[in-house]
C-alpha positions in Angstrom: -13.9 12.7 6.7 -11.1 15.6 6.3 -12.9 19.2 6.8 -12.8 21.3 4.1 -9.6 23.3 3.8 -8.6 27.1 3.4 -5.4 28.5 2.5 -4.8 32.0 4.3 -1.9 34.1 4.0 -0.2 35.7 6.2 1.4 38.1 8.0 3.6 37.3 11.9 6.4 38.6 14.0 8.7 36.0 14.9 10.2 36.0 19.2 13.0 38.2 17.5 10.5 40.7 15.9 11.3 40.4 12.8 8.0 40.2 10.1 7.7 37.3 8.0 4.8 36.3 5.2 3.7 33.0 4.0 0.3 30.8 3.9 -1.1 28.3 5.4 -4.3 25.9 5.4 -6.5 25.3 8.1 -10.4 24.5 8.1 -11.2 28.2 9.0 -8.9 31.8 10.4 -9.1 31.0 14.0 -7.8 27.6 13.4 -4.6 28.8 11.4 -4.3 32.0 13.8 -4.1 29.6 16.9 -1.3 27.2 15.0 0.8 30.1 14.0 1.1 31.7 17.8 1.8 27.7 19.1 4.6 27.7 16.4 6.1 31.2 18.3 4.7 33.9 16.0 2.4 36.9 16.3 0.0 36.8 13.8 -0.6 40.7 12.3 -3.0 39.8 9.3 -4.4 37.3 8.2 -6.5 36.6 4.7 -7.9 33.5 2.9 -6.8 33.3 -0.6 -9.1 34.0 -3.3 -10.3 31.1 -5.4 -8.6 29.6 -7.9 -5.1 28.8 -6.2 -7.2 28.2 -3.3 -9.3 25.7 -5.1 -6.4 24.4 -7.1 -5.0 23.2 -4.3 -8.1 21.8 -2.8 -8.4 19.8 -5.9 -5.1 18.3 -6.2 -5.8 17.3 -2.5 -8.2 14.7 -3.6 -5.9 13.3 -6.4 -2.8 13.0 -4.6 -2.1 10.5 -2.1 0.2 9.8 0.5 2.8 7.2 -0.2 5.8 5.4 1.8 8.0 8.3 1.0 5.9 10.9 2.2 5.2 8.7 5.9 9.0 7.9 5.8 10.2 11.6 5.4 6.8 12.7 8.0 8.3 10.1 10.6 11.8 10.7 10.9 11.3 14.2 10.9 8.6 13.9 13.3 10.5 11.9 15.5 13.5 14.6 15.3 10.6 17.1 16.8 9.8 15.1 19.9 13.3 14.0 20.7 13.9 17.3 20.8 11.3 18.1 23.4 8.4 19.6 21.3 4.4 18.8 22.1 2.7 16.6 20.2 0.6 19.5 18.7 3.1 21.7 17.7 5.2 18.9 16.4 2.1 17.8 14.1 1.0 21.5 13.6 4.7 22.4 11.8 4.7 19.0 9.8 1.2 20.6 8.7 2.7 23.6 8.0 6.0 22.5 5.7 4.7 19.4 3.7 4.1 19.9 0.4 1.3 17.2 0.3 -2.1 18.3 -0.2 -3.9 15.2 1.1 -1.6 14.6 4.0 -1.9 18.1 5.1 -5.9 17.8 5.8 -4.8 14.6 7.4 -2.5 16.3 9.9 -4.9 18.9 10.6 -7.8 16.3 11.9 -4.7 14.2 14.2 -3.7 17.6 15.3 -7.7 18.4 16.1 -8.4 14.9 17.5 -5.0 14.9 20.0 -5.9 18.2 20.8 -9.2 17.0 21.9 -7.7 14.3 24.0 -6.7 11.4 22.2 -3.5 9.9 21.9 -1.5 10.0 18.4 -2.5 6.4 18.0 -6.1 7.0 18.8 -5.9 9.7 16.0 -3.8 8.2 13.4 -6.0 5.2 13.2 -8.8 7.3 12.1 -7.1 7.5 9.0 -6.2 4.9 6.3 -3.5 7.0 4.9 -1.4 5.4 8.4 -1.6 1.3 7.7 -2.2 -0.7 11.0 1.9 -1.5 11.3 2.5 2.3 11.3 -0.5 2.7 13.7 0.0 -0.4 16.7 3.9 1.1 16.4 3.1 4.3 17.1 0.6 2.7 20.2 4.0 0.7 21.3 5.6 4.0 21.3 3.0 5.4 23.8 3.4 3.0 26.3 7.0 2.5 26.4 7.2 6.2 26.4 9.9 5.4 23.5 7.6 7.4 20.8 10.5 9.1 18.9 12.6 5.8 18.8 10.0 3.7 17.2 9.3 5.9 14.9 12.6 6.4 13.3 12.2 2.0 13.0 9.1 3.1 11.1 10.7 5.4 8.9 13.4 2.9 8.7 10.6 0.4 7.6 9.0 2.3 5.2 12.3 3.1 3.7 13.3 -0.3 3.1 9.9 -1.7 2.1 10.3 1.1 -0.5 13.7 0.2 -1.7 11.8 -3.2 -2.3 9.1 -2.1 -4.6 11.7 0.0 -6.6 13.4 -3.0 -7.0 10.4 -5.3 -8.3 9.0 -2.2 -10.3 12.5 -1.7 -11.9 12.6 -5.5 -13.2 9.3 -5.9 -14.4 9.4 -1.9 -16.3 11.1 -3.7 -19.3 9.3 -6.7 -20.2 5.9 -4.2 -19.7 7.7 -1.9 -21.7 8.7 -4.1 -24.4 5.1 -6.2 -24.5 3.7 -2.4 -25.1 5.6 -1.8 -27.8 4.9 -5.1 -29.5 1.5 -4.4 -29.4 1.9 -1.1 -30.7 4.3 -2.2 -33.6 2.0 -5.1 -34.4 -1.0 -2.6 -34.6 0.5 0.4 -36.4 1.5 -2.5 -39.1 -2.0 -3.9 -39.4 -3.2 -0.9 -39.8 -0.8 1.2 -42.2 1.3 -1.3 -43.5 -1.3 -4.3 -44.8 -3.5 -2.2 -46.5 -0.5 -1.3 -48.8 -0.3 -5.1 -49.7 -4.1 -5.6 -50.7 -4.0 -5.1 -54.1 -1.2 -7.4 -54.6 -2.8 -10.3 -52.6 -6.0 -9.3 -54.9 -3.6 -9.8 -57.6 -2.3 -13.1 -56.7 -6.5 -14.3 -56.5 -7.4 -17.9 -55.5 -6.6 -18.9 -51.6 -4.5 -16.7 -49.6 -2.0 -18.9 -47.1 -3.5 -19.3 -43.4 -1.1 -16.2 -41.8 -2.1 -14.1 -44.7 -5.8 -14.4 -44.3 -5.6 -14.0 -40.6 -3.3 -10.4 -41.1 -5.7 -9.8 -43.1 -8.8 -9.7 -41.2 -6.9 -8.4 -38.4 -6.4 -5.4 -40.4 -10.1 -5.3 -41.7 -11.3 -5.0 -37.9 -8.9 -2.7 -36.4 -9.4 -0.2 -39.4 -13.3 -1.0 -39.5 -14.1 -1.2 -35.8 -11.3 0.1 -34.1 -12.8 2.7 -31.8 -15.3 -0.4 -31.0 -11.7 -2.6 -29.9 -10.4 0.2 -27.7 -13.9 0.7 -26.0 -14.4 -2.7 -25.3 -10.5 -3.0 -24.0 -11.1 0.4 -21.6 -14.4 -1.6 -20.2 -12.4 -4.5 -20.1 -9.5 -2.7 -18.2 -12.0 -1.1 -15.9 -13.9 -4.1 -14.8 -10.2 -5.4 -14.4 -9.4 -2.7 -12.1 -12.6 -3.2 -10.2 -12.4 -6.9 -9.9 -8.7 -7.2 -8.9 -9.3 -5.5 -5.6 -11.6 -7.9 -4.6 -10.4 -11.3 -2.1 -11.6 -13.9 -4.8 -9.8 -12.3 -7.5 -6.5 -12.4 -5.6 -7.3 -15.9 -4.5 -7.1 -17.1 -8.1 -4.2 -15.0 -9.3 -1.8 -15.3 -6.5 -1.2 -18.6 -7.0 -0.8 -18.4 -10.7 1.6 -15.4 -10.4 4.0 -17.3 -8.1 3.9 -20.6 -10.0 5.8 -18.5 -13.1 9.4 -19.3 -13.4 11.9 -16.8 -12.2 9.0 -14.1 -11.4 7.4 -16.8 -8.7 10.5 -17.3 -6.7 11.0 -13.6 -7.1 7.5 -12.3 -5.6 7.9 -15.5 -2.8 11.2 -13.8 -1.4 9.7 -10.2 -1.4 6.9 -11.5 0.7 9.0 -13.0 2.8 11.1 -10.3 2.8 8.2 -8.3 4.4 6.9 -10.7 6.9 10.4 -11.2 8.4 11.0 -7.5 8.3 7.2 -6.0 9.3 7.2 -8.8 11.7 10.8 -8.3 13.5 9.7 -4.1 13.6 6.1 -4.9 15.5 8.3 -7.6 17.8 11.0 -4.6 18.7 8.1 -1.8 19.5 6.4 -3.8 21.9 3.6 -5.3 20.1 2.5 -8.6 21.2 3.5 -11.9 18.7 -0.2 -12.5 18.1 -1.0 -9.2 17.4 2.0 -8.5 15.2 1.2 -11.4 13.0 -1.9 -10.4 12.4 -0.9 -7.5 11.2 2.2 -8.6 9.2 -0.1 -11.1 7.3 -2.2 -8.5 5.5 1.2 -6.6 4.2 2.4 -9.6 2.1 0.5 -8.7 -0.8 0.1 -13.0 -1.8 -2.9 -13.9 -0.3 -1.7 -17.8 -0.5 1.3 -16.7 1.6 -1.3 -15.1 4.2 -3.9 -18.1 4.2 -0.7 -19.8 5.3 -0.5 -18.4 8.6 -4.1 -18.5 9.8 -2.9 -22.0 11.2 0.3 -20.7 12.9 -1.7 -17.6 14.4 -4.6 -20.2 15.9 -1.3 -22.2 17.2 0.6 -19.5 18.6 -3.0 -18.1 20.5 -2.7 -21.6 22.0 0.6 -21.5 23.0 3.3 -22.9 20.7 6.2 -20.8 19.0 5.9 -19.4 15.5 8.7 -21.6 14.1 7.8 -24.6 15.2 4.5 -24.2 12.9 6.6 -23.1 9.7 8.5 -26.0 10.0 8.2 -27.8 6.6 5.9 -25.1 4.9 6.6 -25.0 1.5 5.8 -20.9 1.5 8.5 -20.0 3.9 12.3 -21.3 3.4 13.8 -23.2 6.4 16.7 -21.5 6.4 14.3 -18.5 7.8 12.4 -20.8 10.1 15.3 -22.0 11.9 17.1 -18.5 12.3 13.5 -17.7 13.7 13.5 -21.1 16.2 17.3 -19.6 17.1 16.0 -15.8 17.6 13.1 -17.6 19.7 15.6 -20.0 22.4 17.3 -16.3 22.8 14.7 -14.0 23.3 16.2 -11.9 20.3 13.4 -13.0 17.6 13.7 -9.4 16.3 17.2 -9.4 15.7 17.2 -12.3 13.6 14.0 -11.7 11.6 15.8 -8.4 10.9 18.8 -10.3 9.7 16.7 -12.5 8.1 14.7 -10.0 5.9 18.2 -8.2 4.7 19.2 -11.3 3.3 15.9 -11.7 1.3 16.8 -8.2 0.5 20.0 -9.3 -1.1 18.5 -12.1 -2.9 15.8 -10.1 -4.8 18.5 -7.8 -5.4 20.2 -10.3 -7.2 17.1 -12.2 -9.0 16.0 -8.3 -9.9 19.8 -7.4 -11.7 19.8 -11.2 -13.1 16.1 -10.9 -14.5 16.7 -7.8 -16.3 20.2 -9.4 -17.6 18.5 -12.4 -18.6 15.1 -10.8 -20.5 17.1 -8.1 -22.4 18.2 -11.0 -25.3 14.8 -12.4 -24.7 12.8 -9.7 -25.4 14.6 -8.6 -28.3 14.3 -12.1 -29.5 10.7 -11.9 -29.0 10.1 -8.4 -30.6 12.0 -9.6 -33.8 9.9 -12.7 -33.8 6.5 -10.5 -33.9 7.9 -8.6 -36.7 9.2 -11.4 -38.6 6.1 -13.2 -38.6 4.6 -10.2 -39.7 6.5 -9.7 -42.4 6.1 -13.2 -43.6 2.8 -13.4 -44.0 2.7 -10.3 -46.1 5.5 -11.6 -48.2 3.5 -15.4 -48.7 1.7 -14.5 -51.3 4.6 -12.6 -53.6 6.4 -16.1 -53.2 3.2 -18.0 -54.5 2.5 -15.1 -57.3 6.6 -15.8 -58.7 5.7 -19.7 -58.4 2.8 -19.6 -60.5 4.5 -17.3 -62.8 7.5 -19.8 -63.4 4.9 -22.5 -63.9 
């Protein structure tokens, strides 16, 4: 767990003696007077901050969290700081210093503690689930090669791509959410506003309302009647959902479902190979060992039917065979892939070809994202008129029965 964080401020001389002010959090005064002097100042005074920006930014600690960007930007800049000859301590002690995350400021402080202590940066960072297991056996890979700043910059290199990925997903599924909302907030605001407005001409019209009428109708009835009763039970509903989804089981069941969809299956499929090829090739290139590497990869790809779907080729690789030769006719993972990886295998450059292998994949979600969005726009439209077409009908019905019985 993170100790509990001050922020001080500060004043220091600098090796030229100049004076310079700022902050800076640590768990308690000695801790940020002894980072300052291994960053090359001399501290002059030093105060903690009085309570409320103090706790403000306590606070916000525990609601932020540290994302790809922030371990991308933290390792390539990191890396910059040990190429260029700094310790460990002081490299981790000015990342500390300049990021402006909250969260993965406390977590910098405890590595910096724990390496201080004697452990190595691997040792340290696994402590922490803020660093997944790639970023973690990497950084280990790093260690013993003594190649610590060059593997990270693959990480941040990772990171950075696996991030371009999820934009790229997000982006194409923002406007089908987006549109779906606004159906459903269309369809409600004219339940609950516009209907009404029609009752006393269906009371008019009298005898047996048609089927679309009657069902607009109670609609109406119950979202005007017992609507704060709808949105409570749809908040439970949405937090039971939010509970349940995290769970194996739950993933299990959907996983397969999501990827049987037309043009969204094929799309998630490629991402996760996209990942495996990529997470795979980066563990391969640090050092890692294959069946170490595939044990990690397989908990990234985010479709647990794609993961059950190594278990076999991990328990075949412990036993000696190559990883291709068990992917051979899988339905989960493209041949085109699987022979690349048999080539990359004959020539001892299996990273180099799983790298190649996950650009492509790149490309191709690329291309199903831009298509996707193409394709949907007319669709949705299409769809959103429909709703309020229908809706429309079914409050018109009734005036079209009213002017029949009229000419009768």
């Amino acid at each position: 767990m993170a100790a509990t964080t001050k922020t001080f401020t500060y004043v220091v001389l600098d090796p030229n003696g100049q004076q310079k002010k700022g902050s800076m959090s640590g768990p308690n005064q000695a801790a940020v007077s002894e980072k300052l002097i291994e960053l090359g100042y001399r501290p002059v005074s030093l105060e903690e901050k009085k309570a409320s920006l103090a706790q403000t930014e306590i606070n916000l600690g525990f609601l932020q969290r540290v994302g790809l960007k922030d371990l991308s930007v933290f390792c390539r800049q990191f890396a910059t700081m040990i190429n260029s000859g700094l310790p460990i301590v002081r490299a981790l002690n000015i990342m500390s210093a300049q990021t402006t995350n909250p969260k993965l400021r406390d977590v910098l402080n405890d590595v910096g503690a724990d390496v201080r202590g004697g452990q190595t940066l691997s040792q340290a960072m696994g402590k922490h689930k803020e660093f997944p297991p790639l970023f973690v056996s990497m950084t280990q890979a790093g260690e013993v090669a003594g190649q610590l700043d060059e593997v990270l910059l693959r990480v941040a290199d990772t990171m950075e791509k696996e991030l371009a990925l999820k934009r790229k997903v997000t982006g194409a599924m923002t406007y089908p959410i987006v549109v779906l909302v606004l159906s459903i907030l269309l369809t409600g605001a004219m339940l609950i506003f516009v209907v009404p407005q029609f009752q006393s001409l269906f009371d008019m019209v009298g005898g047996q309302l048609p089927l679309l009428t009657r069902m607009m109708v109670a609609a109406s009835d119950v979202l005007r009647t017992k609507g704060i009763w709808v949105i409570l039970v749809l908040v439970i509903l949405g937090f039971i959902h939010s509970k349940v989804r995290k769970t194996d089981r739950y993933r299990e069941i959907v996983s397969p479902i999501f990827l049987s969809i037309p043009v969204f299956g094929p799309l998630l499929q490629k991402v996760a190979i996209a990942r495996f090829s990529r997470n795979f090739g980066s563990l391969l290139r640090a050092g890692v060992a294959v069946v170490t590497a595939l044990d990690i990869t397989k908990e990234t790809l985010g479709q647990p039917v794609i993961e059950d779907a190594l278990e076999p080729v991990i328990q075949a690789v412990r036993e000696g065979e190559s990883v291709s030769s068990r992917l051979v006719g899988n339905q989960w993972f493209p041949q085109m892939m699987v022979q690349m990886m048999a080539v990359g295998e004959e020539t001892g450059n299996s990273d180099i070809m799983l790298e190649k292998v996950a650009d492509y994949y790149d490309e191709e979600v690329d291309t199903i994202a831009d298509n996707m969005a193409s394709a949907l726009e007319p669709l949705m439209i299409v769809v959103l008129g429909g709703i309020v077409g229908t809706m429309v009908v079914g409050m018109y019905l009734p005036m079209f029965t009213l002017m029949n019985q009229l000419q009768g």
